[in-house]
PASEBA-1860 file (N, C-alpha, C; in nm, 3 decimals):
! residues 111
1> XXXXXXXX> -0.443/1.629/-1.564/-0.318/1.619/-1.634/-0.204/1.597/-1.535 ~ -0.181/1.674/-1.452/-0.059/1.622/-1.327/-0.078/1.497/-1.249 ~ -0.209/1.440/-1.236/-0.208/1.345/-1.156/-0.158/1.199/-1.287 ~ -0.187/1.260/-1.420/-0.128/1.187/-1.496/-0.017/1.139/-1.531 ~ 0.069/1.296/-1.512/0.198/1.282/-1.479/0.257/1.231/-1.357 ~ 0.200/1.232/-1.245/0.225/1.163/-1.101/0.239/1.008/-1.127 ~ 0.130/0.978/-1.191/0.099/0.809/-1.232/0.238/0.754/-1.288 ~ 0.292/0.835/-1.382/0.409/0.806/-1.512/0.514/0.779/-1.390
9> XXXXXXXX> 0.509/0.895/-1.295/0.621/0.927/-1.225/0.651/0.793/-1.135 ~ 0.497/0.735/-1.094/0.501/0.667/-0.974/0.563/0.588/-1.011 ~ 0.510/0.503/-1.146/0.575/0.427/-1.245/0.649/0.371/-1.231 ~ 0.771/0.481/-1.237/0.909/0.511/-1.319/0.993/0.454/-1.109 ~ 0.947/0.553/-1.018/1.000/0.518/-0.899/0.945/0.368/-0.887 ~ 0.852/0.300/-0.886/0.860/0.199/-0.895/0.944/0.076/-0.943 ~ 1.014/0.080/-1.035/1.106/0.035/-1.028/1.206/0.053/-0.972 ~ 1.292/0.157/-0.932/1.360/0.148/-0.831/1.324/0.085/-0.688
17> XXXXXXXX> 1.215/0.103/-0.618/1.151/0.058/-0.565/1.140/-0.116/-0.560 ~ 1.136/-0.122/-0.678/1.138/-0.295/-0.698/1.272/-0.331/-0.637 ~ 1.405/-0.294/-0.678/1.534/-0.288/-0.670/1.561/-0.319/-0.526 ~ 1.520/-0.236/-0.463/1.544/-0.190/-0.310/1.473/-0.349/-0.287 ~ 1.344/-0.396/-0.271/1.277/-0.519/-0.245/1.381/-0.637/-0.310 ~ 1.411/-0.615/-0.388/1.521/-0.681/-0.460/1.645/-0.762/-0.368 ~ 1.701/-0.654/-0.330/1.756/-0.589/-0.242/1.827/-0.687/-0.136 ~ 1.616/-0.664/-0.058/1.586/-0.716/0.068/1.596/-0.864/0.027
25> XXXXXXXX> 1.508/-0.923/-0.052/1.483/-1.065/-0.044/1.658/-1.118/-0.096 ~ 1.753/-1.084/-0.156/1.848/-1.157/-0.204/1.949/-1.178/-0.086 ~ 1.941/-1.051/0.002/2.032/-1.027/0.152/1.911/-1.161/0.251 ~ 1.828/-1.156/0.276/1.755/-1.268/0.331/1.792/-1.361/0.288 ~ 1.817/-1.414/0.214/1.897/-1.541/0.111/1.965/-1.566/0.167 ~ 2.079/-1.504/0.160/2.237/-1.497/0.175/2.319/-1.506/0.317 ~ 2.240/-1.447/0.401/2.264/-1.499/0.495/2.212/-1.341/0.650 ~ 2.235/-1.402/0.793/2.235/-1.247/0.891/2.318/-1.162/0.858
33> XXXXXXXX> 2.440/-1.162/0.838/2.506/-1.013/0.779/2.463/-0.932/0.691 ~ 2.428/-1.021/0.592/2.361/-0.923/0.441/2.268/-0.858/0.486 ~ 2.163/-0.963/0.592/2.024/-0.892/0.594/1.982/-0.817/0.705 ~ 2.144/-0.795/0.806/2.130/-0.733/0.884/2.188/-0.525/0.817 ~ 2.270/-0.595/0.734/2.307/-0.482/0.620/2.179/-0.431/0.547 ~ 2.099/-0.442/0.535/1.993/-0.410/0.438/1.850/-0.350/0.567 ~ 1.873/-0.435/0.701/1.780/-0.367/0.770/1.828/-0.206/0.839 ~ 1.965/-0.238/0.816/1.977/-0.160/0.914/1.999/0.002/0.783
41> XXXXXXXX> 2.018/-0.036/0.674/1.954/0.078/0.604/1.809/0.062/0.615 ~ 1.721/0.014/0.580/1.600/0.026/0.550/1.536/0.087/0.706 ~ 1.601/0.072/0.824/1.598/0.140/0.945/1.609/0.297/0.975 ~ 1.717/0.298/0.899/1.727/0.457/0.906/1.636/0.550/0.872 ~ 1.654/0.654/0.878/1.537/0.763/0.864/1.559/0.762/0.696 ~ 1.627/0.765/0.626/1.673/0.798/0.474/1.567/0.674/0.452 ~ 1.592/0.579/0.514/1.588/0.431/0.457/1.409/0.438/0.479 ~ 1.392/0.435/0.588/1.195/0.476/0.585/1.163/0.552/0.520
49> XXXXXXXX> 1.216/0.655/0.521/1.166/0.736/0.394/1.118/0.678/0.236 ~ 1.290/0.650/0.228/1.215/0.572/0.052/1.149/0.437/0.073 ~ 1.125/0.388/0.137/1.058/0.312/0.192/0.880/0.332/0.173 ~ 0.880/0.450/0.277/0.729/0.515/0.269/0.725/0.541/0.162 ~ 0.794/0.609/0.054/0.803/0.676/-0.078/0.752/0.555/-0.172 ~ 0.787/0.449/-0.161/0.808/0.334/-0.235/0.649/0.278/-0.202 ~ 0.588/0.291/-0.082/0.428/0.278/-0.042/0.388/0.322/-0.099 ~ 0.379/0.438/-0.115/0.285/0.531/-0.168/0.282/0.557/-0.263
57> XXXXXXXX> 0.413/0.522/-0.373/0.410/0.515/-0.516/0.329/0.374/-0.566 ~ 0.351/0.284/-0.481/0.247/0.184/-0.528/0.149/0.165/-0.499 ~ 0.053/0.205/-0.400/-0.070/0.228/-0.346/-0.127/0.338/-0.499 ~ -0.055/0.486/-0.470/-0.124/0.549/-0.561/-0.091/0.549/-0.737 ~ 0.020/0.423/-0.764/-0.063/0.358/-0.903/-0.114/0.281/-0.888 ~ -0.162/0.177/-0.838/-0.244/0.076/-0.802/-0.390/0.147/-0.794 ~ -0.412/0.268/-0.710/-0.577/0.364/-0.734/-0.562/0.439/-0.916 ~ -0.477/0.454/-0.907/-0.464/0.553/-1.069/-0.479/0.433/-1.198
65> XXXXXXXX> -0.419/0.327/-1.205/-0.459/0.216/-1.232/-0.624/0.183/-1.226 ~ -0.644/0.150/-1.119/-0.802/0.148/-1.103/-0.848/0.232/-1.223 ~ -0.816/0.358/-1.196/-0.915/0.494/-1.235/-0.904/0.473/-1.440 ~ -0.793/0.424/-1.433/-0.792/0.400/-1.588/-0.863/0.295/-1.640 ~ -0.913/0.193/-1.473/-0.956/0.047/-1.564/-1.118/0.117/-1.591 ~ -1.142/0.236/-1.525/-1.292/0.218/-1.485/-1.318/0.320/-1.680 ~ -1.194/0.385/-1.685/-1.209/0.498/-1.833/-1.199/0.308/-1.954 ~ -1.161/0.243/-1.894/-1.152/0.144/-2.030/-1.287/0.111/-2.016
73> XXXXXXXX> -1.371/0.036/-1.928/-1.458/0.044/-1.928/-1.619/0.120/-1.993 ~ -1.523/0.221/-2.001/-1.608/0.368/-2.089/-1.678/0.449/-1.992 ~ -1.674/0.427/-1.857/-1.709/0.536/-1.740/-1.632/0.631/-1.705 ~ -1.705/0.740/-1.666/-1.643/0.863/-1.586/-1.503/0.974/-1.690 ~ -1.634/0.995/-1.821/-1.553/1.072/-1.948/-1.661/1.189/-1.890 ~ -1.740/1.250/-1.796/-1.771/1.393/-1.788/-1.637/1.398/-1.666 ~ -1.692/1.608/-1.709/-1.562/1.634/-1.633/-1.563/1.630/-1.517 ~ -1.732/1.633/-1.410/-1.726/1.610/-1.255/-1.691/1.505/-1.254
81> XXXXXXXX> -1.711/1.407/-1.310/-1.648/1.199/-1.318/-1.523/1.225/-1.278 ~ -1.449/1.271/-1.400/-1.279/1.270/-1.425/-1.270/1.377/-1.272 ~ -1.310/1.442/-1.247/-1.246/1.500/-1.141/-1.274/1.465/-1.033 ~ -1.412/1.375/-1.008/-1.419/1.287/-0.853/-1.286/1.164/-0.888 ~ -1.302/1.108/-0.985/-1.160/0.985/-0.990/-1.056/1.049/-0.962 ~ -1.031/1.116/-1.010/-0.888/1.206/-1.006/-0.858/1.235/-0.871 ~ -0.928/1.275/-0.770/-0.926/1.316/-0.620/-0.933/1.195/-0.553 ~ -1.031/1.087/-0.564/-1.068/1.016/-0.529/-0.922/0.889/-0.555
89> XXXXXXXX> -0.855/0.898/-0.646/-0.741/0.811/-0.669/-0.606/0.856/-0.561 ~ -0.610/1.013/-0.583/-0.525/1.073/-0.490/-0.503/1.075/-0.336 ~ -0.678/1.083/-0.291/-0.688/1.052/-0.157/-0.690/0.923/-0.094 ~ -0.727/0.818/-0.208/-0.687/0.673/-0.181/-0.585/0.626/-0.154 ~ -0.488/0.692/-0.274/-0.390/0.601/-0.233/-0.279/0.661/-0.094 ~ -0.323/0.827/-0.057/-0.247/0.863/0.039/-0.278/0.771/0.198 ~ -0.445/0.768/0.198/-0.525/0.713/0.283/-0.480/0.526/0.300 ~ -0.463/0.435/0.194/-0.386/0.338/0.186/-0.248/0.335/0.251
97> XXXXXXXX> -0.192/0.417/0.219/-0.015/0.416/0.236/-0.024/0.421/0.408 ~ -0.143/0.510/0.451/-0.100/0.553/0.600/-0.155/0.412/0.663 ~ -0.246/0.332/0.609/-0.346/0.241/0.665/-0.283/0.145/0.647 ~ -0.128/0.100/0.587/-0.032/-0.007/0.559/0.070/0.012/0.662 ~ 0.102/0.143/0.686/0.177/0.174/0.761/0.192/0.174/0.899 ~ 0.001/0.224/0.959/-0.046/0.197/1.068/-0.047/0.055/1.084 ~ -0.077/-0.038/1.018/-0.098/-0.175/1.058/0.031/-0.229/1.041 ~ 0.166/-0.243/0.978/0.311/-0.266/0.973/0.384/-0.229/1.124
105> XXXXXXX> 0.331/-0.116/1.172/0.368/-0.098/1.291/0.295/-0.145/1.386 ~ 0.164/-0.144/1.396/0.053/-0.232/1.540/0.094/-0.405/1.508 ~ 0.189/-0.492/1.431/0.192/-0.604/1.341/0.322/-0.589/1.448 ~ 0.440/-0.496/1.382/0.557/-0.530/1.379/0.594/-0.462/1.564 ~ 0.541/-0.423/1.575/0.560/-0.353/1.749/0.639/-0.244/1.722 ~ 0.619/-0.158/1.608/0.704/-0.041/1.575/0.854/-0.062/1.546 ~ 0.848/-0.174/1.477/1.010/-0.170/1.475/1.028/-0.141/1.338
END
């Protein structure tokens, strides 16, 4: 039930999330000031943060997703099922977020 509610939640930050990407690509448009304005939030510690926040809300609906395509399907209605998916969605998508993150930085030279 909470990871259900996590899903709704991720959701819901997801769109904001979109916003922020939004954001980024319209300041890239527009010209180096805008998009030096937009890095240099998305730089900051506030700014990585929702950033990471914004990873990991979409990594872990993207696994919670999964976990619902596999219940449409008509698999994993016992309760050890529902509770390996349930963990198994959770630890995915934390395990994803860090494995996007690790490679964004070995990619980007930590910047």
């Amino acid at each position: 039930m909470a990871l259900s509610i996590v899903h709704r939640a991720t959701g819901l930050a997801l769109y904001f999330g979109t916003l922020l990407l939004a954001w980024w690509l319209i300041a890239a448009a527009t010209g180096p000031t805008a998009y030096a304005n937009v890095q240099a939030f998305t730089g900051s510690a506030i700014g990585r943060l929702i950033v990471f926040g914004y990873t990991w809300a979409l990594m872990h609906h993207l696994c919670s997703g999964i976990r619902h395509f596999v219940w449409d399907l008509g698999y994993g209605f016992k309760a050890t099922e529902r509770e390996a998916l349930t963990w198994g969605a959770l630890v995915a998508g934390i395990t994803l977020t860090v494995l996007v993150w690790i490679i964004a930085y070995a990619v980007g030279g930590g910047r």
